[in-house]
C-alpha positions in Angstrom: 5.6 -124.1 22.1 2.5 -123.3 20.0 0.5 -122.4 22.6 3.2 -119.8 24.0 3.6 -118.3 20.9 -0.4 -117.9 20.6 -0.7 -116.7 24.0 2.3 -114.1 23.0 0.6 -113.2 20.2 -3.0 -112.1 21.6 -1.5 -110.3 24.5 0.6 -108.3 21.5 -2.5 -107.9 20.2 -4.3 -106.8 23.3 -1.4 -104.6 24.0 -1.7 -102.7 20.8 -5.4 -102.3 21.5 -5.0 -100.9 24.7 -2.7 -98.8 23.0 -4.7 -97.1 20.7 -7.3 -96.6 23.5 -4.6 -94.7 25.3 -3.8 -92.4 22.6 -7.3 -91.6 21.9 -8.7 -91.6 25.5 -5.5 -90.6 27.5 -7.1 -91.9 30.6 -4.6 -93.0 33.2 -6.4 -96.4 34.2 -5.5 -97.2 30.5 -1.8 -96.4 30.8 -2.0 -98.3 34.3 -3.7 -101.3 32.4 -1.0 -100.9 29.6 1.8 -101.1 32.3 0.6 -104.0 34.6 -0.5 -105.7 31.0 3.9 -105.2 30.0 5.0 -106.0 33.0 3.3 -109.2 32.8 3.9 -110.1 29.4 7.7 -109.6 29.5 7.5 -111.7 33.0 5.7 -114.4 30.4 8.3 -114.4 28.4 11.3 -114.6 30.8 9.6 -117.6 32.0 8.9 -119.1 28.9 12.7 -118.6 27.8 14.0 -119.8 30.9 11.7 -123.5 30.3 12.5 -123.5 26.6 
C-alpha cells in the first residue's frame, strides 16, 4: 500500500514537472509526454483500486 501511494506520489510530482515545462516551453513532445505520462498513471490507479 505504501509503495503505491509513493509511486503515485512521484508520478504527481513528475506530472507537475512536466507541466511547468509545457507551459514554459510549449513544445508538443512535452504535451505528448504529459499525455502518455496521464494515461498511464490513471491506468495505475484503476489497477491499484481494482487489487485493493
Amino acid at each position: 500500500m505504501w509503495f503505491v501511494l509513493a509511486v503515485t506520489y512521484l508520478e504527481i510530482a513528475e506530472i507537475t514537472a512536466l507541466l511547468r515545462l509545457g507551459i514554459r516551453f510549449s513544445t508538443p513532445d512535452i504535451w505528448y509526454i504529459l499525455r502518455v505520462k496521464c494515461r498511464t498513471f490513471f491506468a495505475s490507479i484503476d489497477r491499484s483500486n481494482s487489487v485493493a
